[in-house]
KEVONU-282938 format. One line per 5 residues: their letters; for each residue x, y, z of N, C-alpha, C. Coordinates in Angstrom, 2 decimals. Layout:
<nodes>
A = X/Y/Z/X/Y/Z/X/Y/Z | ...
</nodes>
This chain:
<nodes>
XXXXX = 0.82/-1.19/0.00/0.00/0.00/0.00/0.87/1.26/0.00 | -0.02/1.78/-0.39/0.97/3.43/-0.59/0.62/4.07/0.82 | 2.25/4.97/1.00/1.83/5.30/2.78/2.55/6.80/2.43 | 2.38/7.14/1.26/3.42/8.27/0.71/2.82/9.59/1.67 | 3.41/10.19/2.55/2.52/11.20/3.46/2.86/12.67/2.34
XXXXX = 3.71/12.67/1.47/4.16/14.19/0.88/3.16/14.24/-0.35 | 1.90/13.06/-0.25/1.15/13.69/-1.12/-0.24/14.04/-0.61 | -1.30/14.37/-1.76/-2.76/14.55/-0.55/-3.76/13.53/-0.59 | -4.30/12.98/0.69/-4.82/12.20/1.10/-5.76/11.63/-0.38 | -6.11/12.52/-0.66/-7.28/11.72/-1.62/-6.36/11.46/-2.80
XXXXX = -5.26/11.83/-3.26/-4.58/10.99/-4.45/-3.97/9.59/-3.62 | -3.67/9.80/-2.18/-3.04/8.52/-2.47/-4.10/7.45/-2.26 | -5.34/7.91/-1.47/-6.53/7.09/-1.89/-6.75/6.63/-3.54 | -6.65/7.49/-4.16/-6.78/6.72/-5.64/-6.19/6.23/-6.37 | -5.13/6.70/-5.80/-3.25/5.81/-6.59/-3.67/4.47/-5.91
XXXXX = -4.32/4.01/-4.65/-4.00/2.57/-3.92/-5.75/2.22/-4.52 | -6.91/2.91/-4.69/-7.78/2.24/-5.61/-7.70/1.60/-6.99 | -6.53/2.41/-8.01/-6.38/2.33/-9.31/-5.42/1.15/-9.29 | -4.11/1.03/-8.23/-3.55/-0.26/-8.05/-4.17/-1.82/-7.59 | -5.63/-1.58/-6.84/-6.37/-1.98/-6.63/-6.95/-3.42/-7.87
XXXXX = -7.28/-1.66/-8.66/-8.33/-2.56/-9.93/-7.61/-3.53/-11.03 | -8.58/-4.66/-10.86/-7.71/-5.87/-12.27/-7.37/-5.46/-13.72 | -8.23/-4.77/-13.92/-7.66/-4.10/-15.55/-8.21/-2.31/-15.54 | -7.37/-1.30/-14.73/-8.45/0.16/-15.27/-8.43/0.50/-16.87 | -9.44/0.98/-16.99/-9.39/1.44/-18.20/-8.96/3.28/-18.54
XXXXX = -9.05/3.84/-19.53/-8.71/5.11/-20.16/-9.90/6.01/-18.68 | -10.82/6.04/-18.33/-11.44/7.39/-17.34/-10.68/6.78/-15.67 | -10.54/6.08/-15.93/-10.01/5.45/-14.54/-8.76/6.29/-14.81 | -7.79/6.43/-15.50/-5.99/7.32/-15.62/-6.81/8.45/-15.75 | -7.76/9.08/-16.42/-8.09/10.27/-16.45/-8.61/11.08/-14.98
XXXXX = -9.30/10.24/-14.16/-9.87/10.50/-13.08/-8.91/10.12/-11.87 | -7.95/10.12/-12.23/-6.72/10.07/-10.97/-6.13/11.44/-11.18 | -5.88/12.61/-9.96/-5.59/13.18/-9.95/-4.52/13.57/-8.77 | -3.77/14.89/-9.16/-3.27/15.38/-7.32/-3.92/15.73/-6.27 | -4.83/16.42/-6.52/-5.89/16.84/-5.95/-4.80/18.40/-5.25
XXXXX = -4.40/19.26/-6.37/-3.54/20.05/-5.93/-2.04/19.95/-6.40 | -1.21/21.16/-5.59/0.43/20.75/-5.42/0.92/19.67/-4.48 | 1.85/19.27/-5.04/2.08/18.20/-3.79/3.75/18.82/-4.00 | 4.75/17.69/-3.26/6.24/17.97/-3.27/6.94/17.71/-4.24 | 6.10/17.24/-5.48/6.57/16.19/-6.62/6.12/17.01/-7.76
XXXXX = 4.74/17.80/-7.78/4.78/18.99/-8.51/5.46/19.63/-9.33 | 6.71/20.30/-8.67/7.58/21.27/-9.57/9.06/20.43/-9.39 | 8.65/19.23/-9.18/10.17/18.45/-9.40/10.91/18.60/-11.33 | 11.96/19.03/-10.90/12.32/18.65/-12.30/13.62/17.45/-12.55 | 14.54/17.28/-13.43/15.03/16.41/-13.41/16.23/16.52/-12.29
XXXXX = 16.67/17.32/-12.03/17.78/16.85/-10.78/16.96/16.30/-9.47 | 15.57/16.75/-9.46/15.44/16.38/-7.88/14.61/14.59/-8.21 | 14.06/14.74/-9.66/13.80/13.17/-10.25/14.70/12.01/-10.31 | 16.11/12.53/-10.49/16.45/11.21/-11.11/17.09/10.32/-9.61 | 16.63/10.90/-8.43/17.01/9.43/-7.56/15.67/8.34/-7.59
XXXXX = 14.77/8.81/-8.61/14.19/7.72/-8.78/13.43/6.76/-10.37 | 14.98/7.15/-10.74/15.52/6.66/-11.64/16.03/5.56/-11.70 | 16.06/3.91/-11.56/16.42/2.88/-11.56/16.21/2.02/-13.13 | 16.57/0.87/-13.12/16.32/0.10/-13.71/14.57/-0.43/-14.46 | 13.84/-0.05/-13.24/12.54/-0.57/-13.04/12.14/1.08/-14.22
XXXXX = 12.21/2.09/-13.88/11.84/3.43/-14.16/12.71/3.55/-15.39 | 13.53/3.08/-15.78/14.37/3.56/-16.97/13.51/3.60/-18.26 | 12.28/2.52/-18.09/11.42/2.08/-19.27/10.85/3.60/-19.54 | 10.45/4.66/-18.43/9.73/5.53/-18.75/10.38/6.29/-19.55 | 11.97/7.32/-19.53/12.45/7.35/-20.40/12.10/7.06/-21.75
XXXXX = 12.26/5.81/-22.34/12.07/4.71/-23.26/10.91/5.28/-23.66 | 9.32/5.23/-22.97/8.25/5.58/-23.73/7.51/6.82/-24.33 | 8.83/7.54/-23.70/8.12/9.10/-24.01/9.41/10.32/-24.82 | 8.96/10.79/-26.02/10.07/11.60/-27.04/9.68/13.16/-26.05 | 8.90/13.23/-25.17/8.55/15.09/-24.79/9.03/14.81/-23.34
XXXXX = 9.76/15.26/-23.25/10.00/15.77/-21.47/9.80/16.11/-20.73 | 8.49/16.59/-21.05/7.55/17.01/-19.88/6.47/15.83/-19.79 | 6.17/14.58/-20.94/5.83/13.31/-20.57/6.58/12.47/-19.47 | 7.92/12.44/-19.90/8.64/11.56/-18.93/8.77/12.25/-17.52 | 8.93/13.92/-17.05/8.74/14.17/-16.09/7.50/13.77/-15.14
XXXXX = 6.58/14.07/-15.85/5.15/13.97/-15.36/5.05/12.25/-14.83 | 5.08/11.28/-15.62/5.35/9.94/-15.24/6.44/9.74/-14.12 | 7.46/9.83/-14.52/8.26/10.11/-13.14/7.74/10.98/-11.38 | 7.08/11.93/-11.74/6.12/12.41/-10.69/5.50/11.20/-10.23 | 4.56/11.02/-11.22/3.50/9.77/-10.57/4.76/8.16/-9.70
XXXXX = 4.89/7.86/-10.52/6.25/7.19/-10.16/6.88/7.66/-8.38 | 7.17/8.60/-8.18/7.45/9.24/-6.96/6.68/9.06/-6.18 | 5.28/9.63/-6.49/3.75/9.28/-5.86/3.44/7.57/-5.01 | 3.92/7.06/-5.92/3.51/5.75/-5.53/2.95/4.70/-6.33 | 2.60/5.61/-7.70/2.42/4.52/-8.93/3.31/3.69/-9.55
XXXXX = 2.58/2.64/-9.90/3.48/1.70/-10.75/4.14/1.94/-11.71 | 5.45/1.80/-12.07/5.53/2.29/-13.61/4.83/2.04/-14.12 | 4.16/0.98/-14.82/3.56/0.80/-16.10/2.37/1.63/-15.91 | 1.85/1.89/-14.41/0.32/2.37/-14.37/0.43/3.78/-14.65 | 2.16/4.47/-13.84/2.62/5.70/-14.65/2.34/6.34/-16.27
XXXXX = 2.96/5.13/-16.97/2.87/5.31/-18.20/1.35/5.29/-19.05 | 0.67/4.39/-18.40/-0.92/4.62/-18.79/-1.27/5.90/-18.30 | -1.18/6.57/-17.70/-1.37/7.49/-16.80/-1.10/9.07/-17.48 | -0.07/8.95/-17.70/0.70/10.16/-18.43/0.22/9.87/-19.91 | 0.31/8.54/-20.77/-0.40/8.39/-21.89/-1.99/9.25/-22.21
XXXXX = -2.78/8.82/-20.94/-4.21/9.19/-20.98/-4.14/10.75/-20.71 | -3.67/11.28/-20.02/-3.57/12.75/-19.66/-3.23/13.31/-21.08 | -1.80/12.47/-21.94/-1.42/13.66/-23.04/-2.56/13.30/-24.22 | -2.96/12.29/-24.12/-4.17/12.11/-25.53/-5.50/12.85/-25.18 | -5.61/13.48/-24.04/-6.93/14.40/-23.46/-6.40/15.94/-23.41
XXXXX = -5.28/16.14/-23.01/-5.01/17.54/-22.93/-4.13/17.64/-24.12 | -3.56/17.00/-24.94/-2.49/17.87/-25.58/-2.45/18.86/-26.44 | -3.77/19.11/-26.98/-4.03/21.13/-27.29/-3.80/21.98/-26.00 | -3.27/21.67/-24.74/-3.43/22.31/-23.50/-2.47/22.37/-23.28 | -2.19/22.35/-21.80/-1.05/22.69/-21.37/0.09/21.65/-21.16
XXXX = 1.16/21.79/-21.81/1.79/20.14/-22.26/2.35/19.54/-20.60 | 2.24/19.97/-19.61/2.33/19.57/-18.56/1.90/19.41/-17.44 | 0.80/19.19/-18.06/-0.58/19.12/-17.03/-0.28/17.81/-16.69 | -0.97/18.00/-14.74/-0.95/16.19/-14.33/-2.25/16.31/-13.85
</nodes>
């Protein structure tokens, strides 16, 4: 379970519902939010890459915009799975990307 205290109560309620579910689909990544700033917010890559491993390197790998792979890496920090990261940041940029390219 996620016990992450530097974020807000109701994301990590839904980060540990969405890890929860057997298969979420596309409104399930859309309807996970911060619910706000958290400490992971305005992280950029120096304060990201201690969580940068082996497991996380894939995110890198799936994303050509850098403010994709930041944003996944956030979630990642949060308490998401990579892969659920990458669905995650996927569903956000195919809904906002006339918007603001770094919206979480």
């Amino acid at each position: 379970m996620n016990s992450n205290p530097n974020i807000h109560p109701q994301c990590r309620e839904a980060i540990n519902r969405l890890m929860k579910m057997k298969d979420p689909k596309f409104p399930d990544f859309v309807d996970l939010k911060t619910y706000g700033n958290d400490v992971y917010s305005s992280m950029g890559w120096d304060q990201l890459q201690r969580f940068i491993n082996e497991k996380t390197v894939v995110v890198v790998e799936q994303f050509e915009d850098e403010a994709n792979i930041l944003s996944a890496l956030r979630w990642v920090a949060r308490g998401l799975p990579v892969s659920l990261a990458i669905r995650k940041v996927r569903a956000d940029h195919s809904l906002y990307r006339y918007k603001t390219p770094n919206r979480e």
